[in-house]
PDB file of N, CA, C and O in Angstrom:
ATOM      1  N   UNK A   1       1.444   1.400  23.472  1.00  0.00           N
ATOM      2  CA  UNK A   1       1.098   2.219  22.332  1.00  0.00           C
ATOM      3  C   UNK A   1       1.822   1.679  21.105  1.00  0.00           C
ATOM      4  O   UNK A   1       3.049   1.609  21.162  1.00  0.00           O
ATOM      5  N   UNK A   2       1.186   1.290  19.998  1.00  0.00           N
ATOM      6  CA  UNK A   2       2.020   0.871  18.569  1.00  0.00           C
ATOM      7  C   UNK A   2       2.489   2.076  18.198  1.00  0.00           C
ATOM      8  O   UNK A   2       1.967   3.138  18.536  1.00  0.00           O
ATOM      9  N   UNK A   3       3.502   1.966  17.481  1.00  0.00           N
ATOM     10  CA  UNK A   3       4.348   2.975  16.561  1.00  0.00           C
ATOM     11  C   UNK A   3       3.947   2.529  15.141  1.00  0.00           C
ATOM     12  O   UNK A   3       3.522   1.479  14.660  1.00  0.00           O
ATOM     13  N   UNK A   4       4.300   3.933  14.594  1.00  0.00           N
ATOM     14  CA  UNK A   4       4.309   3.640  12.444  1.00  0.00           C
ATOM     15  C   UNK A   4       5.622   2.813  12.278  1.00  0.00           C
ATOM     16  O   UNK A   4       6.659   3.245  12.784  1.00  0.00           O
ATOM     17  N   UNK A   5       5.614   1.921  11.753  1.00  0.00           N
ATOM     18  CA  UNK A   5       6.748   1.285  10.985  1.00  0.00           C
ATOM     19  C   UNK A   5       6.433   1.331   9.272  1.00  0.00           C
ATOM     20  O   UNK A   5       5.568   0.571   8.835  1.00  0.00           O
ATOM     21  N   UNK A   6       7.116   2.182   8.406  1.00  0.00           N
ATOM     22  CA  UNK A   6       6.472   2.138   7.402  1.00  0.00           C
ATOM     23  C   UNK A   6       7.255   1.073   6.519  1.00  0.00           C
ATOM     24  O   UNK A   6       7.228   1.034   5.289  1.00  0.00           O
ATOM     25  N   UNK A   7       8.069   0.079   7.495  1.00  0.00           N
ATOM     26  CA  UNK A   7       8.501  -1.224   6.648  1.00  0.00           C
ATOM     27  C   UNK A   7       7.349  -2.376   6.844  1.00  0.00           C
ATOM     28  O   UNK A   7       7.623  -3.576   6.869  1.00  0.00           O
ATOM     29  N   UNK A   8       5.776  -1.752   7.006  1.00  0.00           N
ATOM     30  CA  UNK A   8       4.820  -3.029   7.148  1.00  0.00           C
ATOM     31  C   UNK A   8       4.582  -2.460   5.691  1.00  0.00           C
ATOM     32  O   UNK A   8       4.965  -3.503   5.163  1.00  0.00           O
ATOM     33  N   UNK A   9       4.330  -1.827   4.835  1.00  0.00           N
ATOM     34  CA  UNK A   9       4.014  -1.613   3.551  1.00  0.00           C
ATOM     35  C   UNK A   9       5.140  -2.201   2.437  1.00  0.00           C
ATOM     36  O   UNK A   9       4.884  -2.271   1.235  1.00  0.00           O
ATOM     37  N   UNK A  10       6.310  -2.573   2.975  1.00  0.00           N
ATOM     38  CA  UNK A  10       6.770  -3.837   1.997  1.00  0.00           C
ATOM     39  C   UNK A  10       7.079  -5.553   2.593  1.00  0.00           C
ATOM     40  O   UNK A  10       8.064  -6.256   2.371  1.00  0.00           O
ATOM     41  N   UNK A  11       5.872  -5.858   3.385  1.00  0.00           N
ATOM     42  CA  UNK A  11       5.961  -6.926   3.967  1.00  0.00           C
ATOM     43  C   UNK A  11       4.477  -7.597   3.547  1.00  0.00           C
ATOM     44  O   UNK A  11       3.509  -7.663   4.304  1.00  0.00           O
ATOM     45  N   UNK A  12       4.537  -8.157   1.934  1.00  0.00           N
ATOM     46  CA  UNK A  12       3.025  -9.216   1.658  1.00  0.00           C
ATOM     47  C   UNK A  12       2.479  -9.416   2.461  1.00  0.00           C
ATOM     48  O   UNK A  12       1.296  -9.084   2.538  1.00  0.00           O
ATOM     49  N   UNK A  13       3.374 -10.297   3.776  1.00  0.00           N
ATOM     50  CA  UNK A  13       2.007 -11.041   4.684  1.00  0.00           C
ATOM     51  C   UNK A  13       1.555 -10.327   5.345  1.00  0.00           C
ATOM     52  O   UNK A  13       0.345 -10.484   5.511  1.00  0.00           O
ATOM     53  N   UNK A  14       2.335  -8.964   6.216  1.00  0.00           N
ATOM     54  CA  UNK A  14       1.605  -8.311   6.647  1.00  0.00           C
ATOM     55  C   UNK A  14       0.579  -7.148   6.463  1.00  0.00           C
ATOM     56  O   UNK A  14      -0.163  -6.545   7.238  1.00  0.00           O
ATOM     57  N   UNK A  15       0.792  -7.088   5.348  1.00  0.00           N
ATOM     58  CA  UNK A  15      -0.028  -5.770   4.584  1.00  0.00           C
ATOM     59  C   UNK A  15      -1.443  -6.986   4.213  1.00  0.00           C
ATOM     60  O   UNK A  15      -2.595  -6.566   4.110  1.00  0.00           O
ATOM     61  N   UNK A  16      -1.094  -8.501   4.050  1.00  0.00           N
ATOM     62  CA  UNK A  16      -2.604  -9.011   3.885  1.00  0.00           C
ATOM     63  C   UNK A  16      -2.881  -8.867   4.857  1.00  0.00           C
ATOM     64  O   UNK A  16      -3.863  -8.128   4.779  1.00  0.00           O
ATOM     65  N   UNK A  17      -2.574  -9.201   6.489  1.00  0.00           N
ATOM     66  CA  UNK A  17      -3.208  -9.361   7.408  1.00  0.00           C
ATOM     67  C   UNK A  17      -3.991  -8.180   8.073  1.00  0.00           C
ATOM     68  O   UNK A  17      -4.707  -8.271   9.071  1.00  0.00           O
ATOM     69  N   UNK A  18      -3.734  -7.090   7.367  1.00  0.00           N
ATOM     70  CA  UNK A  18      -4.633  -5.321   7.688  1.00  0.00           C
ATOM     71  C   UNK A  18      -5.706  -5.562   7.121  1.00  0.00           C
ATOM     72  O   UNK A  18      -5.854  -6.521   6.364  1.00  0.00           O
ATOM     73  N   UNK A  19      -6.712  -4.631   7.438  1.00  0.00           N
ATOM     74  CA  UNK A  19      -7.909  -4.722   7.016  1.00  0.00           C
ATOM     75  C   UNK A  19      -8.264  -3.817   5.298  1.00  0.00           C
ATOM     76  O   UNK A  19      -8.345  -2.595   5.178  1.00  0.00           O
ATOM     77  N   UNK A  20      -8.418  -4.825   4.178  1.00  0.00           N
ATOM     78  CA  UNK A  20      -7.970  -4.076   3.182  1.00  0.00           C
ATOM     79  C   UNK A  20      -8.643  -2.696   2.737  1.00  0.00           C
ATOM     80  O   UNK A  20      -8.171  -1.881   1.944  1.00  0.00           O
ATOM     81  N   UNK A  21      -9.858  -2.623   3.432  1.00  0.00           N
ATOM     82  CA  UNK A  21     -11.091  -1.021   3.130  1.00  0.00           C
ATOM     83  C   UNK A  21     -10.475   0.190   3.807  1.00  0.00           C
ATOM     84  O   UNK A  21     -10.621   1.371   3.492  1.00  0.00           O
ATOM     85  N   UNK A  22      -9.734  -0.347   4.832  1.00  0.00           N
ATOM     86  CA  UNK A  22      -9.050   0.614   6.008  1.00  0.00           C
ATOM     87  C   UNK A  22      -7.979   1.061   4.830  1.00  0.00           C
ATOM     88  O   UNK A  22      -8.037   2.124   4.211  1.00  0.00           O
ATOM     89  N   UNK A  23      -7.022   0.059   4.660  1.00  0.00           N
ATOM     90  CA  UNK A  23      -5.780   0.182   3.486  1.00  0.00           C
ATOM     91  C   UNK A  23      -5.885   1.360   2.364  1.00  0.00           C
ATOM     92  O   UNK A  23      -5.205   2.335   2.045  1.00  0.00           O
ATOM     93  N   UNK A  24      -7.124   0.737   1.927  1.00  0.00           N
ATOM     94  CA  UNK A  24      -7.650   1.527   0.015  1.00  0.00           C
ATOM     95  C   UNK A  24      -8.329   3.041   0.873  1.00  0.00           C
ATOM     96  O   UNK A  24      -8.133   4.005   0.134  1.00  0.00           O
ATOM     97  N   UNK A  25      -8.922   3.391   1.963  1.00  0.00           N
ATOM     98  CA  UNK A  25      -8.588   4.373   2.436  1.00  0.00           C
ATOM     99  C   UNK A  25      -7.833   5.310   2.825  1.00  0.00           C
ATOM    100  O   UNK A  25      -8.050   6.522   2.821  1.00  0.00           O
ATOM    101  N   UNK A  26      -6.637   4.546   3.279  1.00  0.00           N
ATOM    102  CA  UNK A  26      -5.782   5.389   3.337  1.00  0.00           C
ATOM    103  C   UNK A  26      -4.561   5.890   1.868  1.00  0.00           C
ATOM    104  O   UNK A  26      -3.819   6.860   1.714  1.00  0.00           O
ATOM    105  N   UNK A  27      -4.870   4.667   1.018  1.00  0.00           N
ATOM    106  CA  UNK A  27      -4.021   4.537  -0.045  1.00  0.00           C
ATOM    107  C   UNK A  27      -4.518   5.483  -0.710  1.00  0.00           C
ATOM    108  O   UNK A  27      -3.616   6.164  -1.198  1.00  0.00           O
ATOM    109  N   UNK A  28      -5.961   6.007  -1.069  1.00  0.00           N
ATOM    110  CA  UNK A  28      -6.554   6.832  -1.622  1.00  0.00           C
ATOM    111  C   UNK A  28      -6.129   8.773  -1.524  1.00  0.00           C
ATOM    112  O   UNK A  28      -6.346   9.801  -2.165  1.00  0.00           O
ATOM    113  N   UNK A  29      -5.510   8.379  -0.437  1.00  0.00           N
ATOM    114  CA  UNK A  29      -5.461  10.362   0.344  1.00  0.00           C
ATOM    115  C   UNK A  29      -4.053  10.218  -0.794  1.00  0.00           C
ATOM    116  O   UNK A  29      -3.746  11.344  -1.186  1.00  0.00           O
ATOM    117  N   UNK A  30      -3.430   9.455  -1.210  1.00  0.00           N
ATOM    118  CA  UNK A  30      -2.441   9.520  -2.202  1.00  0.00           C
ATOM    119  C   UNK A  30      -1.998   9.034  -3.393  1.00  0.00           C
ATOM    120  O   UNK A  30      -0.992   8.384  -3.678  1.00  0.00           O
ATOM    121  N   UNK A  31      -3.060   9.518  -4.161  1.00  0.00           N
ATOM    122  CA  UNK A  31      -3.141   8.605  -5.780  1.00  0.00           C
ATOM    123  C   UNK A  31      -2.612   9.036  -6.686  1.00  0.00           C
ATOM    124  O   UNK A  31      -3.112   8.751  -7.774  1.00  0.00           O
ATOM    125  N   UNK A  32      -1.212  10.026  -6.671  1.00  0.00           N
ATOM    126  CA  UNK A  32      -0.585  10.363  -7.570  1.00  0.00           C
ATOM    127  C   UNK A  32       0.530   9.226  -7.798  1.00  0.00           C
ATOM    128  O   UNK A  32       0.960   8.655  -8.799  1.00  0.00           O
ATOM    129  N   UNK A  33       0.813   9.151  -6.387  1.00  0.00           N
ATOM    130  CA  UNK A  33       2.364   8.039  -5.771  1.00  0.00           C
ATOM    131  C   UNK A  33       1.353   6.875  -6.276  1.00  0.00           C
ATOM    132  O   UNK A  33       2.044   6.304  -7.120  1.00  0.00           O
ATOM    133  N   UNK A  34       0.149   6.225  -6.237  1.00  0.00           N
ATOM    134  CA  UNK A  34      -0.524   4.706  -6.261  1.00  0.00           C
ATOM    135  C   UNK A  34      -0.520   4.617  -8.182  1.00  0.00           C
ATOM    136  O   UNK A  34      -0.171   3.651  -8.861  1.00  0.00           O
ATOM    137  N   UNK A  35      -1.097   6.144  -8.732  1.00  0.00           N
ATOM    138  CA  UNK A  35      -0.687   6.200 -10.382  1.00  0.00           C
ATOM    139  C   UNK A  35       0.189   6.360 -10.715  1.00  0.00           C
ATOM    140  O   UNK A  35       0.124   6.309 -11.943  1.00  0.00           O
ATOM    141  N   UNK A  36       1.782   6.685 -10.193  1.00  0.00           N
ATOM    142  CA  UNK A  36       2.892   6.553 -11.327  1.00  0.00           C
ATOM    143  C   UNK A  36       3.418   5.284 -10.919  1.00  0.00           C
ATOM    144  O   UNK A  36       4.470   4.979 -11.481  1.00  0.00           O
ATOM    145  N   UNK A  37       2.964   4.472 -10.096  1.00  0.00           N
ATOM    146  CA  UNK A  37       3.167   3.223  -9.926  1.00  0.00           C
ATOM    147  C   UNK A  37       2.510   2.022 -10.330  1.00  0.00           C
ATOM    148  O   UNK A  37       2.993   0.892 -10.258  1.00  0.00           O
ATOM    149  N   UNK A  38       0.864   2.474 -10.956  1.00  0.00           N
ATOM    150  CA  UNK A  38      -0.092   1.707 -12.291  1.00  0.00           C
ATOM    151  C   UNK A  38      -0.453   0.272 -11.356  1.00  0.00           C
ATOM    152  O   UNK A  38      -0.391  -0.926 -11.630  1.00  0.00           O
ATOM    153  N   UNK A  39      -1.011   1.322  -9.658  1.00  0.00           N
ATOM    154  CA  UNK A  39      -1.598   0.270  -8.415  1.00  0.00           C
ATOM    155  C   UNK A  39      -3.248   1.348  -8.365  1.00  0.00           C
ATOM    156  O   UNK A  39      -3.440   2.482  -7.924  1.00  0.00           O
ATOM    157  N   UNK A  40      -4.281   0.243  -9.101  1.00  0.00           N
ATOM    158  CA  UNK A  40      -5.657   0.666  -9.254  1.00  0.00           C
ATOM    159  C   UNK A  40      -6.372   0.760  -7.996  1.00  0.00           C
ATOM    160  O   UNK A  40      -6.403  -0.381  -7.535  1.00  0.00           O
ATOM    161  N   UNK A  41      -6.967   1.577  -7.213  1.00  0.00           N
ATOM    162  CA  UNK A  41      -7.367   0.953  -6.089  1.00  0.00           C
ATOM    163  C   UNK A  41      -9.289   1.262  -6.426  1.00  0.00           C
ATOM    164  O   UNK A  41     -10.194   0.657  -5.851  1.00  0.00           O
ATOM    165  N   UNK A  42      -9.455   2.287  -7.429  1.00  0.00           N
ATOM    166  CA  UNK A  42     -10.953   1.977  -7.909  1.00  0.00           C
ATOM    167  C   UNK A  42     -11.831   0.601  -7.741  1.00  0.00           C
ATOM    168  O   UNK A  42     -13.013   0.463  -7.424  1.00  0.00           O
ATOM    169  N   UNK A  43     -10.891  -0.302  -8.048  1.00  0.00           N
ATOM    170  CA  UNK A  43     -12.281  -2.097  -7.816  1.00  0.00           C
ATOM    171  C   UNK A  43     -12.404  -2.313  -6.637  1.00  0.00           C
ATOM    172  O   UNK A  43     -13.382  -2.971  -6.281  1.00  0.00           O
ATOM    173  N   UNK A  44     -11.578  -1.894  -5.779  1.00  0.00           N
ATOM    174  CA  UNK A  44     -11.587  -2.322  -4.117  1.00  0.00           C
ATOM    175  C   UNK A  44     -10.704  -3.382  -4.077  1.00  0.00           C
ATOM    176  O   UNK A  44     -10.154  -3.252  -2.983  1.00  0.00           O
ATOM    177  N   UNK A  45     -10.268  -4.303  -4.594  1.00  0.00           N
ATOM    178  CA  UNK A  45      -9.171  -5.135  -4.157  1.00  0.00           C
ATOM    179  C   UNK A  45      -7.852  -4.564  -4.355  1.00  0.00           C
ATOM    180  O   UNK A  45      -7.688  -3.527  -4.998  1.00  0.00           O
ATOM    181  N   UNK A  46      -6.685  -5.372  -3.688  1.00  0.00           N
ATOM    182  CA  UNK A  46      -5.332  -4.736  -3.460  1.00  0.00           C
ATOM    183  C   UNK A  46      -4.764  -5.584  -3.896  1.00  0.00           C
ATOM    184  O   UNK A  46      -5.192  -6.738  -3.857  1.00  0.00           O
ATOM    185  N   UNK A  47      -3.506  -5.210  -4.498  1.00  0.00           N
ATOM    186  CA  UNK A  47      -2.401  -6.456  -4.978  1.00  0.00           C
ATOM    187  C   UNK A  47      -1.045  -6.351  -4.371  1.00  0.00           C
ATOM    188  O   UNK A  47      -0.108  -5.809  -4.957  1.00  0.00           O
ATOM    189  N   UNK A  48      -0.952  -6.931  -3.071  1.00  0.00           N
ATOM    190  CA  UNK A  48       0.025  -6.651  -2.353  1.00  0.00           C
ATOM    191  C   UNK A  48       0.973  -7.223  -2.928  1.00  0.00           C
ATOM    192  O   UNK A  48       1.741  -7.534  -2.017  1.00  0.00           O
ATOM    193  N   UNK A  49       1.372  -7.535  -3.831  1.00  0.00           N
ATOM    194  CA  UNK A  49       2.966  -7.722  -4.452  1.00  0.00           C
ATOM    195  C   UNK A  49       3.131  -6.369  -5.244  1.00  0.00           C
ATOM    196  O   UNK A  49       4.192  -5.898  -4.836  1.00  0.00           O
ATOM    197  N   UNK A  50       2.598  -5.540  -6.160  1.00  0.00           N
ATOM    198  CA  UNK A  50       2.438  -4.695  -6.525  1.00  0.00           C
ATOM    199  C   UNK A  50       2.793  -3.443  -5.277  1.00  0.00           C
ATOM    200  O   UNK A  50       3.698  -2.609  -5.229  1.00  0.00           O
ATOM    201  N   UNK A  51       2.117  -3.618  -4.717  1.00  0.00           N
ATOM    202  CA  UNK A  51       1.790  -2.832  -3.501  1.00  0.00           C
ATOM    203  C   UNK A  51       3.433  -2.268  -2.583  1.00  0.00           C
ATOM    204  O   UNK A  51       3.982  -1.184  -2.383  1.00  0.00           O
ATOM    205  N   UNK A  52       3.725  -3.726  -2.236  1.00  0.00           N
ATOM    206  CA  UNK A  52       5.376  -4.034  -1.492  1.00  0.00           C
ATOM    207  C   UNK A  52       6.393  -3.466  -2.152  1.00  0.00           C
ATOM    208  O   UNK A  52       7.391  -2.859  -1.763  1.00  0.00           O
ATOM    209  N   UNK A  53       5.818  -3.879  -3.646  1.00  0.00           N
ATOM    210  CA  UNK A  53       7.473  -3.386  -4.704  1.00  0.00           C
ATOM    211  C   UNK A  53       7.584  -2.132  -4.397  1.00  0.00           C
ATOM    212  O   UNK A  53       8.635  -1.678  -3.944  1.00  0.00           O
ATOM    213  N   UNK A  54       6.014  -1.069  -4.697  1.00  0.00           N
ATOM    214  CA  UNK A  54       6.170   0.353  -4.632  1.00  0.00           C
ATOM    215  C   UNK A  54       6.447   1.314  -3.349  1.00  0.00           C
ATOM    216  O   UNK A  54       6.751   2.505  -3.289  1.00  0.00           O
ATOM    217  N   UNK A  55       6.229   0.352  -2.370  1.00  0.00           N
ATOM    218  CA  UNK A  55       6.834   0.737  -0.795  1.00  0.00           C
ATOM    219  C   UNK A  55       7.928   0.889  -1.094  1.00  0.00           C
ATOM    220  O   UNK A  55       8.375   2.034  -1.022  1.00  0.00           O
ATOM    221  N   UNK A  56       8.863  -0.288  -1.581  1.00  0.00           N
ATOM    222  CA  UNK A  56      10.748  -1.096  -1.233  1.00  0.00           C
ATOM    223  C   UNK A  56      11.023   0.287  -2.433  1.00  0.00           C
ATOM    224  O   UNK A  56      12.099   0.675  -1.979  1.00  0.00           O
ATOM    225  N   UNK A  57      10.802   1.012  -3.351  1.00  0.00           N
ATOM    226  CA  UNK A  57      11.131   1.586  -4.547  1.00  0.00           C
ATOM    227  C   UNK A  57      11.623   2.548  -4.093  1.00  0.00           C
ATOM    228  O   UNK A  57      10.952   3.131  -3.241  1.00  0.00           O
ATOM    229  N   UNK A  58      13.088   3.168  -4.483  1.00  0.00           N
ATOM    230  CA  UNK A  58      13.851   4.701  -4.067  1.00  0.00           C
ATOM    231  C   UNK A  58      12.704   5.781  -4.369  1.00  0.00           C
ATOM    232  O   UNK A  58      11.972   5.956  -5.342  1.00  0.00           O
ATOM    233  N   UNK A  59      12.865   6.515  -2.983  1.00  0.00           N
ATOM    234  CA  UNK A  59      12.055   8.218  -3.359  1.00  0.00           C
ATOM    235  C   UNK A  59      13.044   8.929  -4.017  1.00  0.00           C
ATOM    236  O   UNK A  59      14.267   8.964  -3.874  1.00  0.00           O
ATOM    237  N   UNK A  60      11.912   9.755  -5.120  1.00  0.00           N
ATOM    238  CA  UNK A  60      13.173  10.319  -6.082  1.00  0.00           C
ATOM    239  C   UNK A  60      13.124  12.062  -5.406  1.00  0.00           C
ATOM    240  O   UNK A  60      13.911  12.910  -5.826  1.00  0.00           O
TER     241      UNK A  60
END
């Protein structure tokens, strides 16, 4: 059985190697956290450097 590791959301290569429609799905159930971080997911592509920083970033 896999476990959540939510240190794959600041790891580039592995956040490319997910399937990115699956990703912008799930990224979507939370677009307040994806807008104060100014990560668009409206075009359908992802910018996993963008993406990683806002994972690695202190919860306030």
């Amino acid at each position: 059985m896999s476990r959540y590791n939510p240190k794959v959301f600041t790891n580039v290569d592995v956040l490319g190697g997910l399937d990115a429609e699956l990703l912008i799905q799930l990224f979507r159930k939370f677009p307040k956290f994806f807008e104060e971080h100014e990560i668009h997911l409206e075009n359908g592509t992802l910018n996993f450097e963008n993406i990683t920083k806002a994972g690695s970033s202190p919860l306030c």
